[in-house]
C-alpha positions in Angstrom: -35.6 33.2 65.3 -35.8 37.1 65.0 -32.4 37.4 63.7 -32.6 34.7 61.5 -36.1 35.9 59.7 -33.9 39.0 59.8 -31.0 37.5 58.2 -33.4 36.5 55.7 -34.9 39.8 54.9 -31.8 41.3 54.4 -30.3 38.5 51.9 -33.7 38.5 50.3 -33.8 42.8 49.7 -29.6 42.4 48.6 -30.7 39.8 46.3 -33.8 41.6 45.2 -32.3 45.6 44.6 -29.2 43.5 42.5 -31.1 41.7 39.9 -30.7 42.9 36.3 -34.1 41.7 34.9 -37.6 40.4 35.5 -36.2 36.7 34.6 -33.5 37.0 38.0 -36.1 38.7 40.2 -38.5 35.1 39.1 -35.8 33.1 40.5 -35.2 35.2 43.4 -38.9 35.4 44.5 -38.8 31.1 43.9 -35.8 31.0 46.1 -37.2 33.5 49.4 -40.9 32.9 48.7 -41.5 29.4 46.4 -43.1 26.3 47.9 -39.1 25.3 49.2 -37.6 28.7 49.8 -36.5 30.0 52.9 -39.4 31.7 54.2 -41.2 29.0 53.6 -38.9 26.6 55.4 -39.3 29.1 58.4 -43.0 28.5 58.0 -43.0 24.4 58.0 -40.8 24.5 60.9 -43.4 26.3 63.4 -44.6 23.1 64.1 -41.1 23.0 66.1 -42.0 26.5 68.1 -43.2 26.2 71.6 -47.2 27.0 71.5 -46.6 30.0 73.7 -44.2 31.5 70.9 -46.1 31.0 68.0 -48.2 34.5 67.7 -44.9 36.2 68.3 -42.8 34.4 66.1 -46.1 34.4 63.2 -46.2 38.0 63.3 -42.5 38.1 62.7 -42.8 36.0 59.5 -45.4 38.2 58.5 -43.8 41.5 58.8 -40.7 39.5 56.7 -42.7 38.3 53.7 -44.5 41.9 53.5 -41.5 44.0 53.5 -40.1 41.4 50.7 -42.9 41.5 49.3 -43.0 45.3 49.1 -39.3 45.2 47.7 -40.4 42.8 44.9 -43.1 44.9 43.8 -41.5 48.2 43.1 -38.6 46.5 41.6 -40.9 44.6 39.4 -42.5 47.6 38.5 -39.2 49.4 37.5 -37.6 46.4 36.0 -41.3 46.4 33.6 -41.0 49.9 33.0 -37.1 49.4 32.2 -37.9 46.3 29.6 -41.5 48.5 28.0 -38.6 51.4 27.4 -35.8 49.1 25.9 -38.9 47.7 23.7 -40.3 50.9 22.6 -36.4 52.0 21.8 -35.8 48.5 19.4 -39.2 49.0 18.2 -38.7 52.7 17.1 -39.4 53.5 13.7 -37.7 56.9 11.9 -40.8 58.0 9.2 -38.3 59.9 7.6 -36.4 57.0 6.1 -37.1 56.1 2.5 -40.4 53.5 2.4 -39.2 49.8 1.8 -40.7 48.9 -1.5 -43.0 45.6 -1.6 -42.1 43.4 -4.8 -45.0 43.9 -7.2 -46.5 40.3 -8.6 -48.1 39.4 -11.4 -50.9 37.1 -12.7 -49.3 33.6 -13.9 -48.2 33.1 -17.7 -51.2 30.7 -17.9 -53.6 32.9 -16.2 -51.8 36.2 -18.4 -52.3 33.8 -21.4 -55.6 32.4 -20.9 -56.9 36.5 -20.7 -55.2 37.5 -23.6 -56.7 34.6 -25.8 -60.2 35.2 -24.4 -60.0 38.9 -24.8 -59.1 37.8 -28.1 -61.9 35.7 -29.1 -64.6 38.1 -26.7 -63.7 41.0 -29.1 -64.7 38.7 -32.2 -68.0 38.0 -30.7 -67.2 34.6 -28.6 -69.4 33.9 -25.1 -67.3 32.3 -22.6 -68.5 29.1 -21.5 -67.3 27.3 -18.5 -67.7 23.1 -18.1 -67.1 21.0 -15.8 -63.9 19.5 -15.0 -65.6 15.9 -14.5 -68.1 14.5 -17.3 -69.5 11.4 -18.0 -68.1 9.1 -21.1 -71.1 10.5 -23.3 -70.1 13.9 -23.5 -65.9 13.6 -23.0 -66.1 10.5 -26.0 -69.5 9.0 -27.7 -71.0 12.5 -28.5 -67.8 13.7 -29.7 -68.2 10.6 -32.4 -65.3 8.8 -30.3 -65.6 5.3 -31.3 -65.7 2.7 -28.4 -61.8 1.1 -29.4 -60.3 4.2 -29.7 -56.7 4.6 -27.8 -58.3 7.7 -26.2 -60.3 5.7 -24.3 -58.2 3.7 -22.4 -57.4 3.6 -19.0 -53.7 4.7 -19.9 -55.1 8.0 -21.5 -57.8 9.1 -19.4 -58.4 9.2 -14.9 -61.2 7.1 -15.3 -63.9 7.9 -11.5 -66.0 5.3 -12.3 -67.2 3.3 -15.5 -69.3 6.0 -16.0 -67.5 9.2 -15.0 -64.2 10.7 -15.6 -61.7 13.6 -15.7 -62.4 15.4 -19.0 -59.8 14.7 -21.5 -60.8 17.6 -23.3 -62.7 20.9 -23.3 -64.6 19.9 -26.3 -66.9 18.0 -24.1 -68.3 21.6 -23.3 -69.9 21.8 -27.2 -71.9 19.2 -26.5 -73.7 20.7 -23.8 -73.7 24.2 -25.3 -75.5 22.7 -28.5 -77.9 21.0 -26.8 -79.0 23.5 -24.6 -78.8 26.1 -27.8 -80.0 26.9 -30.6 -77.5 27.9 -33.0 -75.9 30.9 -34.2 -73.5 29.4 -32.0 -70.3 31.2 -30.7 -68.4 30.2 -27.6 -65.1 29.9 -26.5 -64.3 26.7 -23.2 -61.5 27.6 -21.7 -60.5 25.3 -18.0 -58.4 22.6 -17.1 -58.4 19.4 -18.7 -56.2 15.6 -17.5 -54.6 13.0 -19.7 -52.3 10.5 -18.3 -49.2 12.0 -20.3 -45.8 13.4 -18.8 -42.4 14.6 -20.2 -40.8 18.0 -20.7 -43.7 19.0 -23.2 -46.8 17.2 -21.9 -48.3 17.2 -18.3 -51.3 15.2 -16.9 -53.0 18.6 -16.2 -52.8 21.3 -18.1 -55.1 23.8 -19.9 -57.1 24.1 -22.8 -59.5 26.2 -24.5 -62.4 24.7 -27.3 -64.0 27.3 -29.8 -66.9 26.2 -31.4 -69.0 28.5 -34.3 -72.0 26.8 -35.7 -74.2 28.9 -38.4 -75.9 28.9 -41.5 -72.7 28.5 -44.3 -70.1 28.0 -41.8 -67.0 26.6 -43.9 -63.1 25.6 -43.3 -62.3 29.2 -45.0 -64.3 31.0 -42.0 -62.5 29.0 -39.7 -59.0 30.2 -41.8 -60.0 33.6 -41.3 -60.7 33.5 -37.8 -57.3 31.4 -36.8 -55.3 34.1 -39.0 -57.0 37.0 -37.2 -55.8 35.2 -34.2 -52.0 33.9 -34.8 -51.6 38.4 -35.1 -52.9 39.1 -32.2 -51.1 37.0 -30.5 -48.2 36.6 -32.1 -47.9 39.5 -34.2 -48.2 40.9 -37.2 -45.8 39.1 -39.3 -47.0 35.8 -38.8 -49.5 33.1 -40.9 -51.2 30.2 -40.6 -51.5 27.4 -42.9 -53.5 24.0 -42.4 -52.6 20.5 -42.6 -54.6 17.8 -43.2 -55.5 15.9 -39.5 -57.9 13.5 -37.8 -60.7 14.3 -34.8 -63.5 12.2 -34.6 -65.2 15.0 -33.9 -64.3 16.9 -37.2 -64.3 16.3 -41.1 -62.2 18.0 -42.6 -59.8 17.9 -39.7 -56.3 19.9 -40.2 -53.3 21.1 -38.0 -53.0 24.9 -38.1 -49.2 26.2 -38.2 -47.9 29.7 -37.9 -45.0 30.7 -39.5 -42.1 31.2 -37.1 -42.0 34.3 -35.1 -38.7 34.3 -34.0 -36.9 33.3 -37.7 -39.6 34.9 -39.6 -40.0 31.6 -41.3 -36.0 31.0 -42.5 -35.6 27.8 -40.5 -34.7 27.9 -36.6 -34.2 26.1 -33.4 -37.5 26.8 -32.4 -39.3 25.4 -36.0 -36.6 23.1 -36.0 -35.5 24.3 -39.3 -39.1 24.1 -41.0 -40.4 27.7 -41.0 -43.5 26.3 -39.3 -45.0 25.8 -35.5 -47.9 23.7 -35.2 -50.4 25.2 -32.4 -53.5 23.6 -32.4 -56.3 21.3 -34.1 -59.4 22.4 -35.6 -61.7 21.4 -38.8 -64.9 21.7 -39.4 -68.0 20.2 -37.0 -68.9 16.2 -37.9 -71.9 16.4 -39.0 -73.1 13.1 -36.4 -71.9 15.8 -33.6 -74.5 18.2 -34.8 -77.2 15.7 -35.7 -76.7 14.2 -32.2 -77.4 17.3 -30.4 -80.6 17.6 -32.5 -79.2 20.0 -35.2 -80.5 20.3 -38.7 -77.3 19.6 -40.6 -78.7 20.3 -43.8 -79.0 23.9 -42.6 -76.2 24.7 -40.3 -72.4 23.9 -40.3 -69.6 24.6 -38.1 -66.1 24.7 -36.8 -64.4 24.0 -34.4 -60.7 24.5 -32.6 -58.5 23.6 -29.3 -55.6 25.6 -28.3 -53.3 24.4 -25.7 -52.7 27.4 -23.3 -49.4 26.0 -22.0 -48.5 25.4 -25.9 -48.9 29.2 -26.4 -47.5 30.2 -23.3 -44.3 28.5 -24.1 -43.8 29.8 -27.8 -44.6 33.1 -26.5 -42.3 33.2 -23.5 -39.5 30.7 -24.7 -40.0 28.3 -22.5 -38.5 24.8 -22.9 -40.0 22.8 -20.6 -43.7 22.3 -19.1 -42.6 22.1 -15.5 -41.3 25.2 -15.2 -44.9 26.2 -15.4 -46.0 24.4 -13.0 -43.0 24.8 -10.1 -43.8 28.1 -9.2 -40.2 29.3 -9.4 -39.9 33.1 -8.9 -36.6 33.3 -11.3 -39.3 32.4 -14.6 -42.3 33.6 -13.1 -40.8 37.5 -12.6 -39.5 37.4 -16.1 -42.9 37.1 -17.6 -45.5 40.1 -17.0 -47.5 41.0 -20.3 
């Protein structure tokens, strides 16, 4: 039994003082010292030892699993410090190399555009006010002078909740509550998102939107002219010019169409006007006067106007952007392109 626990030992420190890692030395250890590995088999079998051997041959088993044992340790310890070193020596960083640059980003085209319109329409005087993306029927349609059978109220246009609540179709809803809760001069600018159930390469059934509304005493279309020209420069540049066309909104009379002159053709006739000289961008006209009598104002004293850009509308004209879905995949290769 000596000799063989000795035979052991020696395998066990051969097998030890060779491995290469900390994953060999594991199997090792599983194979001298595991629940079937040969010390252990030497242990299982004393049962097998005559009673008067037993101490003797115990002691001997002992004094083999601590001098493994010691072997395992300090080859464990050198195998650790071994693997910390190779570690630290992958790991090593050289300060003196040139810093890796982190791409910069840059705020959306809508988000970009959405800033530059209300810095816009803040350095003309405009509040921002900010509605709620679900309204009831009474403020999205009937206050809006909406009539009950009109297509825009059909389950095909709008995400109807309830019979009583629904995705705004519109930020115009946001007027209503303004005036109600205001006395006018009224001056405010509704820019968030707004749902229709409408989808090809220049529609989406979200997208953005943002309602101006102006309600004074002697508000007229030519204010509103003004105003939209002021705009179409800032944004657009210098160059360009608005002109209205006759439109209907329930919600305005007169109701017109406001064009600029193209920007890219300077009005000769383009792939982009599609040979007209002209870009429609929004709708506007002047308040209905049952929208201002319904929210309790004296219409024989005040008058108003009122407008709704389309943000993606802008963003596209501005950027050159073809198709409404590229703002909305979040494709690096026409995101990076655009940084204003």
């Amino acid at each position: 039994m000596k000799e063989k626990l000795q035979k052991i030992r020696e395998h066990a420190i051969a097998e030890i003082e060779s491995s290469d890692g900390l994953d060999k030395l594991g199997e090792v250890r599983n194979a001298i010292l595991g629940k079937k590995g040969e010390l252990t088999a030497v242990l299982k079998g004393m049962k097998d030892v005559p009673p008067e051997d037993r101490p003797k041959v115990g002691q001997w088993v002992n004094e083999t699993r601590e001098a493994i044992e010691t072997v395992l340790d300090e080859c464990t310890k050198r195998l650790e410090a071994e693997a910390l070193r190779r570690r630290y020596e992958a790991e090593k960083i050289d300060v003196t190399m040139p810093a890796v640059m982190n791409k910069k980003g840059n705020l959306h085209p809508i988000t970009q555009v959405c800033n530059q319109l209300t810095d816009i329409f803040t350095s003309m005087g405009f509040e921002v006010y900010e509605g709620t993306e679900i309204e009831t029927d009474y403020y999205n349609f009937t206050a809006l002078n909406t009539p009950q059978d009109h297509p825009a109220r059909d389950m095909q246009d709008t995400f109807y909740l309830s019979s009583e609540y629904l995705l705004r179709t519109q930020t115009s809803a946001g007027q209503i509550h303004v005036m109600e809760a205001k006395k006018p001069p009224i001056k405010i600018i509704s820019p968030g998102k707004v749902f229709r159930s409408d989808d090809d390469a220049t529609h989406s059934p979200m997208f953005t939107q943002m309602e101006g509304l102006v309600v004074d005493k002697g508000i007229t279309l030519c204010d509103l002219k003004g105003m939209l020209e002021a705009f179409v420069k800032r944004i657009f540049g210098k160059q360009v010019t608005t002109r209205l066309r006759p439109s209907y909104f329930p919600f305005t009379e007169p109701s017109v169409e406001v064009d600029v002159s193209c920007f890219q053709c300077g009005g000769k006739g383009c792939k982009l006007c599609k040979g007209t000289g002209w870009i429609e961008v929004l709708g506007a006209g002047v308040v209905n006067r049952k929208v201002l009598e319904g929210c309790g104002i004296d219409t024989d004293e005040y008058s108003g106007f009122a407008f709704g850009i389309g943000i993606e509308r802008i963003a596209m004209l501005k950027y050159g952007i073809n198709n409404i879905k590229l703002l909305f995949e979040s494709d690096l290769r026409v995101l990076d392109q655009i940084d204003d």
